[in-house]
N, CA and C atoms of all chains as a GROMACS GRO file, in nm:
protein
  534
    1UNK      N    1   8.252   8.857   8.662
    1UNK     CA    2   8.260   8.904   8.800
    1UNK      C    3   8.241   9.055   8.806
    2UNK      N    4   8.312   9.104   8.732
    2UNK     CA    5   8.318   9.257   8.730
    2UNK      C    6   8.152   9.339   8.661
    3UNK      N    7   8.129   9.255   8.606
    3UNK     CA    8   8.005   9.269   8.535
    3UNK      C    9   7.872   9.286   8.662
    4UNK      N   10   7.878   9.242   8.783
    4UNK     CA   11   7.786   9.244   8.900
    4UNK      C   12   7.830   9.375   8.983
    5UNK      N   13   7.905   9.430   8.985
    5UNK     CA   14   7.942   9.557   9.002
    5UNK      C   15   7.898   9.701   8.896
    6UNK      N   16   7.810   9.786   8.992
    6UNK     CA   17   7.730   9.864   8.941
    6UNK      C   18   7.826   9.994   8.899
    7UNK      N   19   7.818   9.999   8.773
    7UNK     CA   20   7.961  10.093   8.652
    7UNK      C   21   7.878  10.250   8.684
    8UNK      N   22   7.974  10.292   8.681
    8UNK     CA   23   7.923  10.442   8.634
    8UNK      C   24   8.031  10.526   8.504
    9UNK      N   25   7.966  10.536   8.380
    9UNK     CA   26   8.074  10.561   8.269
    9UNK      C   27   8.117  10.721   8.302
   10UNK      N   28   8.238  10.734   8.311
   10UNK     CA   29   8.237  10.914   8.343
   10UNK      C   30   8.271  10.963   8.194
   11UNK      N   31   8.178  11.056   8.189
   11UNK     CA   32   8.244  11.115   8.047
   11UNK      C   33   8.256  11.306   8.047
   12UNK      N   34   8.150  11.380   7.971
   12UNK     CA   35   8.197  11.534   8.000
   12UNK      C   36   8.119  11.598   8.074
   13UNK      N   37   8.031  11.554   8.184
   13UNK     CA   38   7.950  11.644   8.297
   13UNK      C   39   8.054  11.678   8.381
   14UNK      N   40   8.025  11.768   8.463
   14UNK     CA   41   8.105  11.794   8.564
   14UNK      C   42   8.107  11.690   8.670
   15UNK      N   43   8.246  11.670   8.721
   15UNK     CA   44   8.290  11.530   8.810
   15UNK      C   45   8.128  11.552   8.935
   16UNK      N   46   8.106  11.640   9.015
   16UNK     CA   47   7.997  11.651   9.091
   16UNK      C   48   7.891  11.581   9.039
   17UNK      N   49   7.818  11.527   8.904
   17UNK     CA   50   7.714  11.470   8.914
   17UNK      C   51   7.755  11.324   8.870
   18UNK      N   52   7.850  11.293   8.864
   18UNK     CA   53   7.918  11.148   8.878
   18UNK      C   54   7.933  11.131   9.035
   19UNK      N   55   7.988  11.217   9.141
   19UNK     CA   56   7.995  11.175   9.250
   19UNK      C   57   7.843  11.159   9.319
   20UNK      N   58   7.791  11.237   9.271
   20UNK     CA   59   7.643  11.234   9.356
   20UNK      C   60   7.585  11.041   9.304
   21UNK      N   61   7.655  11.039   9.133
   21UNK     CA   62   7.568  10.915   9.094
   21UNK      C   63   7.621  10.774   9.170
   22UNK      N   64   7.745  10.786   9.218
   22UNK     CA   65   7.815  10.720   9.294
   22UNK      C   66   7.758  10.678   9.453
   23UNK      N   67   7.745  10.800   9.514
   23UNK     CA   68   7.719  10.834   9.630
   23UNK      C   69   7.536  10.754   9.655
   24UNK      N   70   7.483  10.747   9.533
   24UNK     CA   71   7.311  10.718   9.548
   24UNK      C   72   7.340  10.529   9.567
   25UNK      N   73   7.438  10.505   9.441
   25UNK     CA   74   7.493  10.313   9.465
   25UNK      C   75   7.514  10.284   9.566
   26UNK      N   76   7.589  10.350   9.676
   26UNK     CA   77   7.641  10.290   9.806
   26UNK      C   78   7.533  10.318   9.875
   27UNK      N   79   7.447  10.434   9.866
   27UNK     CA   80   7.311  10.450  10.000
   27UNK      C   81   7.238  10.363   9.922
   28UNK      N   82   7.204  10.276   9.835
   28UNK     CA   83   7.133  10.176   9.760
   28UNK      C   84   7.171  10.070   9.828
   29UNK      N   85   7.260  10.038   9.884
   29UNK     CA   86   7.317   9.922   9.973
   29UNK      C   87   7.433   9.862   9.876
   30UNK      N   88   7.527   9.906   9.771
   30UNK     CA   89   7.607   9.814   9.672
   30UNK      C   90   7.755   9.827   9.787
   31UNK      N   91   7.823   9.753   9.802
   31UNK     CA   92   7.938   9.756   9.866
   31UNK      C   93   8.048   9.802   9.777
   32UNK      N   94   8.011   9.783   9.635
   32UNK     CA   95   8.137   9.823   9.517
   32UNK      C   96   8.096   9.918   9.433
   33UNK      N   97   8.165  10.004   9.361
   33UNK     CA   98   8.093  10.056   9.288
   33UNK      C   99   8.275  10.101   9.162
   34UNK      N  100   8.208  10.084   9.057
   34UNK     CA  101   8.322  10.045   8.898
   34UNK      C  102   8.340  10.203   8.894
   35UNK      N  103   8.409  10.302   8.853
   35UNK     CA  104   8.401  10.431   8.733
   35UNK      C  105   8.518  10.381   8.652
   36UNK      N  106   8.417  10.398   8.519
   36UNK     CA  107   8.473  10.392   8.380
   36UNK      C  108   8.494  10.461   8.305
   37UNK      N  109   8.629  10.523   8.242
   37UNK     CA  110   8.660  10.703   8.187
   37UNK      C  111   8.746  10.628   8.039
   38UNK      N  112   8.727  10.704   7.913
   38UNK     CA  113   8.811  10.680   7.814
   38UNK      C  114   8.866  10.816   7.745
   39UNK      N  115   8.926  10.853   7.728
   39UNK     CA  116   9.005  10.944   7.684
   39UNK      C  117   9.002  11.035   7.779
   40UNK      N  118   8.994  11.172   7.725
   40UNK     CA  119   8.990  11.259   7.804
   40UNK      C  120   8.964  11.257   7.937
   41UNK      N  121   8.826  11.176   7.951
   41UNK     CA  122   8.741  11.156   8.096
   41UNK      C  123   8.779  11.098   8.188
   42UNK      N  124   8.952  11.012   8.146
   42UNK     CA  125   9.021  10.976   8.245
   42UNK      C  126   9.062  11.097   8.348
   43UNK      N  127   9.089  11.189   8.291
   43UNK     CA  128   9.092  11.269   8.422
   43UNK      C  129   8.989  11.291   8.521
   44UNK      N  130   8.902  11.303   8.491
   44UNK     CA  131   8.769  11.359   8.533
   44UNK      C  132   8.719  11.234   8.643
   45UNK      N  133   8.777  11.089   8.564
   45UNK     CA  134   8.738  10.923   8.671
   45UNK      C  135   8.822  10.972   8.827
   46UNK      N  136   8.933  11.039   8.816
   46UNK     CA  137   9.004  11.041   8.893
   46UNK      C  138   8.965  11.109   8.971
   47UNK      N  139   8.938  11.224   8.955
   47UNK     CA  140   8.894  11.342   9.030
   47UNK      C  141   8.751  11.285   9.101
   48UNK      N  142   8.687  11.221   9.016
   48UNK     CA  143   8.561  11.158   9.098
   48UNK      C  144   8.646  11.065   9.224
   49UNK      N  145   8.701  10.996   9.196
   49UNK     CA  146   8.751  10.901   9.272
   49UNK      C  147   8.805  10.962   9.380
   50UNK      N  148   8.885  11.099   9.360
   50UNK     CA  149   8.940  11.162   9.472
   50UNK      C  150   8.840  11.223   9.571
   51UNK      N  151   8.719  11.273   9.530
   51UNK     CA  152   8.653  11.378   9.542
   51UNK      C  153   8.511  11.232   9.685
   52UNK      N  154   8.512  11.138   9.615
   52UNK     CA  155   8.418  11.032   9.693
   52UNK      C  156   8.491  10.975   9.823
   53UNK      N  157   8.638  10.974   9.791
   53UNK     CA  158   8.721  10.896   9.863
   53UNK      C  159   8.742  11.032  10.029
   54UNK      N  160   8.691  11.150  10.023
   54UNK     CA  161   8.692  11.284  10.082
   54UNK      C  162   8.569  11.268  10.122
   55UNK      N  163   8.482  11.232  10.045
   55UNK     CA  164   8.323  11.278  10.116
   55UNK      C  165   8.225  11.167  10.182
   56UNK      N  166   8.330  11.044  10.154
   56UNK     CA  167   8.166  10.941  10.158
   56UNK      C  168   8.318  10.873  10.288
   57UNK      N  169   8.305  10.845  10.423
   57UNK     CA  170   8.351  10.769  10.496
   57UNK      C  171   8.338  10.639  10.490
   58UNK      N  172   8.438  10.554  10.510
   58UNK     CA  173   8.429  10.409  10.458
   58UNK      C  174   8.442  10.347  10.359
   59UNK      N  175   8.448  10.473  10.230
   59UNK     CA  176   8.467  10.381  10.077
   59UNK      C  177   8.625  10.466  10.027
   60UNK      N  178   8.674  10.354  10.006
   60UNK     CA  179   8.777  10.413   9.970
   60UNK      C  180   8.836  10.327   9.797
   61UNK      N  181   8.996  10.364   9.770
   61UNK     CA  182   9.013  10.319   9.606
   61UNK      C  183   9.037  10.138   9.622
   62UNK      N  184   8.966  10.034   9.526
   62UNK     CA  185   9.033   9.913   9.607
   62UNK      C  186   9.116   9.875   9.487
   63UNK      N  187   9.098   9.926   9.386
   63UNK     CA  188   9.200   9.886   9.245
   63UNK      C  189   9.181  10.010   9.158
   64UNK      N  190   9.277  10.002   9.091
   64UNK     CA  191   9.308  10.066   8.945
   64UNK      C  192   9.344   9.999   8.849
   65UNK      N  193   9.286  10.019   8.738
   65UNK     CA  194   9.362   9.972   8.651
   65UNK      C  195   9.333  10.000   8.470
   66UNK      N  196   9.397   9.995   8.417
   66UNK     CA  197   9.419  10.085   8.253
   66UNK      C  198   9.421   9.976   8.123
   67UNK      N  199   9.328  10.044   8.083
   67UNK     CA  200   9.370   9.944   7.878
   67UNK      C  201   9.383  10.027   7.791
   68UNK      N  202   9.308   9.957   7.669
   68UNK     CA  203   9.347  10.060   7.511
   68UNK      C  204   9.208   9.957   7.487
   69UNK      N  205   9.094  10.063   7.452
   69UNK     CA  206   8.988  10.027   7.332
   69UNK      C  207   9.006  10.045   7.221
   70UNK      N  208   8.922  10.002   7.133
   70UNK     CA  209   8.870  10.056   6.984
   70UNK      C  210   8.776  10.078   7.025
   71UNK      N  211   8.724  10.232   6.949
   71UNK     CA  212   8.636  10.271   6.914
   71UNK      C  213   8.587  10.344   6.802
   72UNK      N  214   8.444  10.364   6.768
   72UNK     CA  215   8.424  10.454   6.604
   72UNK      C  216   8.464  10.362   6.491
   73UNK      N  217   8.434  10.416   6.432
   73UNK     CA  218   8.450  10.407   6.228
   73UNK      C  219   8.476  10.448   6.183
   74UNK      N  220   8.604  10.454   6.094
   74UNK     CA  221   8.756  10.349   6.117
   74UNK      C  222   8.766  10.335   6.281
   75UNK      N  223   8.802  10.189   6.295
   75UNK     CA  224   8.828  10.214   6.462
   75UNK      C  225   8.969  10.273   6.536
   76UNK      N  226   8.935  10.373   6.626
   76UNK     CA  227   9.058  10.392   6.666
   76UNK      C  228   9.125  10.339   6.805
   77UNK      N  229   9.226  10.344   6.869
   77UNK     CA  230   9.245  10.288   7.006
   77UNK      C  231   9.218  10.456   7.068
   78UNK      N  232   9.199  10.390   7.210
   78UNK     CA  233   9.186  10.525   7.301
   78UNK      C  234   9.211  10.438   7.420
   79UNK      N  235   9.269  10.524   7.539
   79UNK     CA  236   9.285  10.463   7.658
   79UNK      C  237   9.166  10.465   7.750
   80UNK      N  238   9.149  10.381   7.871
   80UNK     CA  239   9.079  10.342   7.930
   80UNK      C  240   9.144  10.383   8.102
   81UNK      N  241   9.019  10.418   8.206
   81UNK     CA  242   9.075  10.364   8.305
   81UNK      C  243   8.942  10.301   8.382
   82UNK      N  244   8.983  10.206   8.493
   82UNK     CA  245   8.887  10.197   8.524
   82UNK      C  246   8.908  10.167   8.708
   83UNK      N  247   8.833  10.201   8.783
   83UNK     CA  248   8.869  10.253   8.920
   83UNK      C  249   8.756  10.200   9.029
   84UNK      N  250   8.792  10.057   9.084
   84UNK     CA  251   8.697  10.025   9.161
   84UNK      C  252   8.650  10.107   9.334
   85UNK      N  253   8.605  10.142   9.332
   85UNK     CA  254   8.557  10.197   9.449
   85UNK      C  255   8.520  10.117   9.568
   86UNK      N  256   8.507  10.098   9.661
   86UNK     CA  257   8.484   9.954   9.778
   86UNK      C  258   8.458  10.021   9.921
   87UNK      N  259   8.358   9.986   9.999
   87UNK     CA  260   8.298   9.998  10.095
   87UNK      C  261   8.431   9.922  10.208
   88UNK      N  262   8.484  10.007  10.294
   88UNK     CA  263   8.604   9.894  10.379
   88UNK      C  264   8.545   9.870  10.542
   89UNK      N  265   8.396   9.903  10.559
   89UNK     CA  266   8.347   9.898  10.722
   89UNK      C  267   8.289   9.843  10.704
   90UNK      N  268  11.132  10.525   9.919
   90UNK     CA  269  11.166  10.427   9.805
   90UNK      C  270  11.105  10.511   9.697
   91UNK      N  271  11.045  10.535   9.657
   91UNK     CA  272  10.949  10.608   9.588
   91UNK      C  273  11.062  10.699   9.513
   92UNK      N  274  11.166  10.753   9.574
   92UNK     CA  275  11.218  10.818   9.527
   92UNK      C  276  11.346  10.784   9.455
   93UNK      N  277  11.390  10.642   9.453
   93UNK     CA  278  11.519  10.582   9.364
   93UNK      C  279  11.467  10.555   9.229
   94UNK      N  280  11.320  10.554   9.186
   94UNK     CA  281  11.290  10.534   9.092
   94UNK      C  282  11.312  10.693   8.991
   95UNK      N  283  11.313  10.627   8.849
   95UNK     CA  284  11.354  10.753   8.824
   95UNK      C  285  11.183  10.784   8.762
   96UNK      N  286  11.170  10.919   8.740
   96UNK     CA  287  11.043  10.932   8.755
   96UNK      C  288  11.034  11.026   8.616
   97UNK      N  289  10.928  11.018   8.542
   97UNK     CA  290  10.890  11.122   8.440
   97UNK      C  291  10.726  11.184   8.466
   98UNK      N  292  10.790  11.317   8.474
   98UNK     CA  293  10.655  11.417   8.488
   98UNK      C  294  10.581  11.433   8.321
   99UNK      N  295  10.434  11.339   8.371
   99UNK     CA  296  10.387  11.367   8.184
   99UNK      C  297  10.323  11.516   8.204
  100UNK      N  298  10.330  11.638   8.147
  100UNK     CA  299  10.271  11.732   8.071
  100UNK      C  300  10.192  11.746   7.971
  101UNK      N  301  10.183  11.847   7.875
  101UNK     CA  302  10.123  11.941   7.778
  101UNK      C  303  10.198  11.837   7.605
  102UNK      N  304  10.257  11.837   7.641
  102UNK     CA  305  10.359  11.765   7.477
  102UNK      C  306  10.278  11.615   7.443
  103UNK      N  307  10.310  11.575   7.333
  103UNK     CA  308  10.251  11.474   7.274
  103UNK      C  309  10.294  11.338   7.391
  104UNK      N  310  10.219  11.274   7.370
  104UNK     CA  311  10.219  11.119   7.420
  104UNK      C  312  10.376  11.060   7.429
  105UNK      N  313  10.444  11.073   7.243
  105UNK     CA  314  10.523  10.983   7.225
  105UNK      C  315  10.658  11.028   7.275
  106UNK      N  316  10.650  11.197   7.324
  106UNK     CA  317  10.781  11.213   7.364
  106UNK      C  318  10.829  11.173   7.511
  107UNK      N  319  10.724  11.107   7.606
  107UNK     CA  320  10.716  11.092   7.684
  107UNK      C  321  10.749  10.910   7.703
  108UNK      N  322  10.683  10.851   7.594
  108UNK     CA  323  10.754  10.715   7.565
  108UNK      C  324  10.866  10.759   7.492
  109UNK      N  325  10.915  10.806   7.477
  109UNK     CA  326  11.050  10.848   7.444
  109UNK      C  327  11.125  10.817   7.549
  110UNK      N  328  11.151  10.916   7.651
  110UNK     CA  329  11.170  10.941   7.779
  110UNK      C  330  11.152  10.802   7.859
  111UNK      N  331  11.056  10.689   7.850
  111UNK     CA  332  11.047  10.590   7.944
  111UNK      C  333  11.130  10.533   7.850
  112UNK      N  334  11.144  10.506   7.713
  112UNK     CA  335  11.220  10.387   7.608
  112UNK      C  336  11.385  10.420   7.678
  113UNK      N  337  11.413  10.565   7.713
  113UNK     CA  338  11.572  10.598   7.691
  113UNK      C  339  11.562  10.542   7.892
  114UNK      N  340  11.483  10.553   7.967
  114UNK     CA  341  11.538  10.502   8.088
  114UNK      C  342  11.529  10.324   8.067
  115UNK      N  343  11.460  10.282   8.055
  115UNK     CA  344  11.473  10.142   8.054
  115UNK      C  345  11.597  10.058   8.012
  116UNK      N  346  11.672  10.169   7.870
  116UNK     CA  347  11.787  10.126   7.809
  116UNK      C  348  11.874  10.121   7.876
  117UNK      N  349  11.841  10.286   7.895
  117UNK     CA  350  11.963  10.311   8.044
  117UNK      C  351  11.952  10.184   8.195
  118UNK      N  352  11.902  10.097   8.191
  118UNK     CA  353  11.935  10.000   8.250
  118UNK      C  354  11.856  10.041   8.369
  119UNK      N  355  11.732  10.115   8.370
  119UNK     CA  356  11.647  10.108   8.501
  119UNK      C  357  11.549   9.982   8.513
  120UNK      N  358  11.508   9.921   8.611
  120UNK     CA  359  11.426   9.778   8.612
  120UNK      C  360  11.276   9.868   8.613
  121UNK      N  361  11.303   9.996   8.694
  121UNK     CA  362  11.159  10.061   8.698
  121UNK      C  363  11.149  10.175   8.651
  122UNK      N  364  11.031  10.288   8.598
  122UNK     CA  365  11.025  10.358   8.543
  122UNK      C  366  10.884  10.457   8.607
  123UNK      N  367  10.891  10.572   8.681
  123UNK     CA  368  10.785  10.604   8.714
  123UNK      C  369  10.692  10.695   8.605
  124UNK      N  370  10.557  10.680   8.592
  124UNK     CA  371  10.517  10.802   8.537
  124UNK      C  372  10.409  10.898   8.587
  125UNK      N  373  10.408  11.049   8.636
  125UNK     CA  374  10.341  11.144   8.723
  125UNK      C  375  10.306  11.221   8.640
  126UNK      N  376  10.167  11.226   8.706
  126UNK     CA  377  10.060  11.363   8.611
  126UNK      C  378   9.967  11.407   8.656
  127UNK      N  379   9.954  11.501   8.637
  127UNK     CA  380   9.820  11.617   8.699
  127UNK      C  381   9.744  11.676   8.601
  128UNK      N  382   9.618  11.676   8.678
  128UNK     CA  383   9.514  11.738   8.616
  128UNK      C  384   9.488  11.692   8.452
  129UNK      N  385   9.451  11.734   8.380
  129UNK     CA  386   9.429  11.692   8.284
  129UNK      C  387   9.517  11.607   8.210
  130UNK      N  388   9.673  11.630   8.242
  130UNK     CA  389   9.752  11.505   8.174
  130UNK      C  390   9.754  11.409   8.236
  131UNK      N  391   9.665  11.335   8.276
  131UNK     CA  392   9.624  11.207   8.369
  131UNK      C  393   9.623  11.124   8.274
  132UNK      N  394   9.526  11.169   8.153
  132UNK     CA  395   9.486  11.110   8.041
  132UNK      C  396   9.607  11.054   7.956
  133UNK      N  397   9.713  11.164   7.928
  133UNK     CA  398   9.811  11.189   7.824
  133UNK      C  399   9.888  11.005   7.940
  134UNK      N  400   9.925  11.055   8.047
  134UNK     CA  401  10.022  10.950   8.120
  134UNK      C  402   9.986  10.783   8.095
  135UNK      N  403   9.818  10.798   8.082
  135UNK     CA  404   9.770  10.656   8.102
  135UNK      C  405   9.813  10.572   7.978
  136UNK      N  406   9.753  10.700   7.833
  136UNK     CA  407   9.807  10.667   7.691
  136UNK      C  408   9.984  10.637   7.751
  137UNK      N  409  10.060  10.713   7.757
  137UNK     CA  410  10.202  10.654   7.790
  137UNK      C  411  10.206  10.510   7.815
  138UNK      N  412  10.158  10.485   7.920
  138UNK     CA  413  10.156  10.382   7.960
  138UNK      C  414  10.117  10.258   7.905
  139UNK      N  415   9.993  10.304   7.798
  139UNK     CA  416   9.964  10.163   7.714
  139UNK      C  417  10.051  10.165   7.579
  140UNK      N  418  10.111  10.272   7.532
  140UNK     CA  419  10.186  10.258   7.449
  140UNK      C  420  10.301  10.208   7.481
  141UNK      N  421  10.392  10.208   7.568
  141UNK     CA  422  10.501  10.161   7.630
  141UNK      C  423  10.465   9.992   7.659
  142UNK      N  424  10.365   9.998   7.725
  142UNK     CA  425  10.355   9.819   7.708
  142UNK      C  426  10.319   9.734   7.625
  143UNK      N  427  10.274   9.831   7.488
  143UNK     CA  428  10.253   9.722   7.380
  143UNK      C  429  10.400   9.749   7.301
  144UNK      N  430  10.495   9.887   7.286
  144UNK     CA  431  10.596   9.888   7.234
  144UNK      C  432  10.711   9.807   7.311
  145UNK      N  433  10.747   9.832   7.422
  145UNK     CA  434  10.828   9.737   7.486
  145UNK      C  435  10.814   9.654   7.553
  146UNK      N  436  10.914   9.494   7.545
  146UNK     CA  437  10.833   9.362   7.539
  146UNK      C  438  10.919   9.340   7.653
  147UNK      N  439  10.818   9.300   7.773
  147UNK     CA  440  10.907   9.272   7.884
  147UNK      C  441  10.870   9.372   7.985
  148UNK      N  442  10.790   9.471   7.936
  148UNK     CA  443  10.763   9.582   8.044
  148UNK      C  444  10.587   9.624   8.068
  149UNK      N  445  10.583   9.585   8.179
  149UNK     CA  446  10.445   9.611   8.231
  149UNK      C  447  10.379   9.689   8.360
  150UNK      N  448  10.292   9.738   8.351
  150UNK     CA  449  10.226   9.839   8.438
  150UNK      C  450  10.211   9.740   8.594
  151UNK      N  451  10.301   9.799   8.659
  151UNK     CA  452  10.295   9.745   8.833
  151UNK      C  453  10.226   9.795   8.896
  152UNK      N  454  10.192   9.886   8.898
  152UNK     CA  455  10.142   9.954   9.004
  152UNK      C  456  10.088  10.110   8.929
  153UNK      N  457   9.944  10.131   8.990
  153UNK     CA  458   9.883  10.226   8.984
  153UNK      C  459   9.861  10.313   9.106
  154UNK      N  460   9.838  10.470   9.125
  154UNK     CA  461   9.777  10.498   9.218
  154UNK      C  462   9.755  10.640   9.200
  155UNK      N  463   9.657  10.702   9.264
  155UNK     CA  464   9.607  10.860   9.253
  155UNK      C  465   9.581  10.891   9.367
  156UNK      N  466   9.581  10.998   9.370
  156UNK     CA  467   9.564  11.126   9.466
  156UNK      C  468   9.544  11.266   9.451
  157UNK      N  469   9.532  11.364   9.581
  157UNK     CA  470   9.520  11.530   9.556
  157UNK      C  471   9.635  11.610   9.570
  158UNK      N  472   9.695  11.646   9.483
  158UNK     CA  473   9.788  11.762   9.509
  158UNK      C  474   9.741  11.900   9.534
  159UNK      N  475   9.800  11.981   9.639
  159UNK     CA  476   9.785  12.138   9.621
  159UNK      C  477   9.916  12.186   9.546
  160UNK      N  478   9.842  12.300   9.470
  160UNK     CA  479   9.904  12.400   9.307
  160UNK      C  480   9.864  12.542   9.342
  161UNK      N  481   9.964  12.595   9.326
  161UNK     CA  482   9.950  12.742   9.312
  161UNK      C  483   9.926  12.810   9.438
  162UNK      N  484   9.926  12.946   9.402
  162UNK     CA  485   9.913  13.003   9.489
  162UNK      C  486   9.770  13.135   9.459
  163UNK      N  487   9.664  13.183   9.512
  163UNK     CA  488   9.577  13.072   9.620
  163UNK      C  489   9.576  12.889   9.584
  164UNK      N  490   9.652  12.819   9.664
  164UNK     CA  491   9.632  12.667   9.647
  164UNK      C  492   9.496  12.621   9.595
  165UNK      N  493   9.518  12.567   9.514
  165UNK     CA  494   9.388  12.488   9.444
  165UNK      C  495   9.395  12.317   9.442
  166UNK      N  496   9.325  12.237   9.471
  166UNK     CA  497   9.369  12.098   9.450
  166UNK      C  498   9.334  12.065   9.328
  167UNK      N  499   9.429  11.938   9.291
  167UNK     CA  500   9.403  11.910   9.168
  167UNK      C  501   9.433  11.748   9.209
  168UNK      N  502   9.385  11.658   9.117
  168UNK     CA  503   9.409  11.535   9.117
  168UNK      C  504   9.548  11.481   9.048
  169UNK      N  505   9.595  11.362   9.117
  169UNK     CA  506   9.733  11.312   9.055
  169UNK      C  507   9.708  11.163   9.010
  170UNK      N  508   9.789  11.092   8.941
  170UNK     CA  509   9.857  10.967   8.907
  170UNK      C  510   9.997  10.935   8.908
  171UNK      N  511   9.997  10.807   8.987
  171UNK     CA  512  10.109  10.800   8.955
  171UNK      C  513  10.141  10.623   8.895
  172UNK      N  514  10.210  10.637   8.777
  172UNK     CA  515  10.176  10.477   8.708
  172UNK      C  516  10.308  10.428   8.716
  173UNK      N  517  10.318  10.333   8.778
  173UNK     CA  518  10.447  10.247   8.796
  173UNK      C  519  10.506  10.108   8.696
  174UNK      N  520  10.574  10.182   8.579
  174UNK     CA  521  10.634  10.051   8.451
  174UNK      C  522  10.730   9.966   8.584
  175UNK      N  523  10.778   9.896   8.526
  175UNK     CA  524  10.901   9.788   8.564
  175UNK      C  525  10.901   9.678   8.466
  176UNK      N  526  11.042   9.599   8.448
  176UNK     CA  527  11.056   9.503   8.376
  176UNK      C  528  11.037   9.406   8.417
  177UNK      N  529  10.973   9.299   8.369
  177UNK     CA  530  10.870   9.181   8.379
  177UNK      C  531  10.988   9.080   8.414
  178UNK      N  532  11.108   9.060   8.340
  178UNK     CA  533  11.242   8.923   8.286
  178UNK      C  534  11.360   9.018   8.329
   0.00000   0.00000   0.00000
């Protein structure tokens, strides 16, 4: 299910060209749109999330929610968040 | 309501002293456990959070949510979390 929802991975650009990449999905016609942050870049998911939820009218947060990956070689865990975005008009 | 919970501000310090801090309220006989963070320790809180639910059995992430705080003075916004443990039994 979640998989038909168009992801955007946030990682170390500045949150502004994640919101713009956000902002192009919904004028594309998507009603949902995923951001996906792991370590650090969890902050940065957020700040996108805050920053879209201010600029784009009508889309606001419709879930949150957090894990623990592996990643690399040796694998290590790292946290996850992931932050659905949703069209509410 | 928001405010009977007892709440831990995550910061700058390692992860585990902060599951520290949620392990000693839960003992202490709280059903819920808040955890709040800004700006870059968004990240540090979320790790809290998955470490606490794979270390303690019975306790799981209820509730998520973020937002903008104003900081300082000239005010600057910054993004928040706030992650809500509680006991499952």
């Amino acid at each position: 299910m979640a998989s038909e929802i168009p992801t955007i991975l946030v990682g170390r650009k500045p949150a502004m060209n994640y919101v713009a990449a956000v902002a192009m999905q919904f004028n594309a016609g998507s009603t949902k749109v995923a951001l996906k942050a792991r370590g650090r870049a969890i902050s940065t998911a957020v700040t996108v999330a805050e920053i879209v939820k201010r600029m784009l009218t009508g889309v606001d947060v419709e879930n949150i929610s957090i894990g623990t990956e592996q990643v690399g070689d040796p694998p290590r865990f790292v946290s996850s968040i992931e932050i659905i975005l949703a069209k509410t008009e």
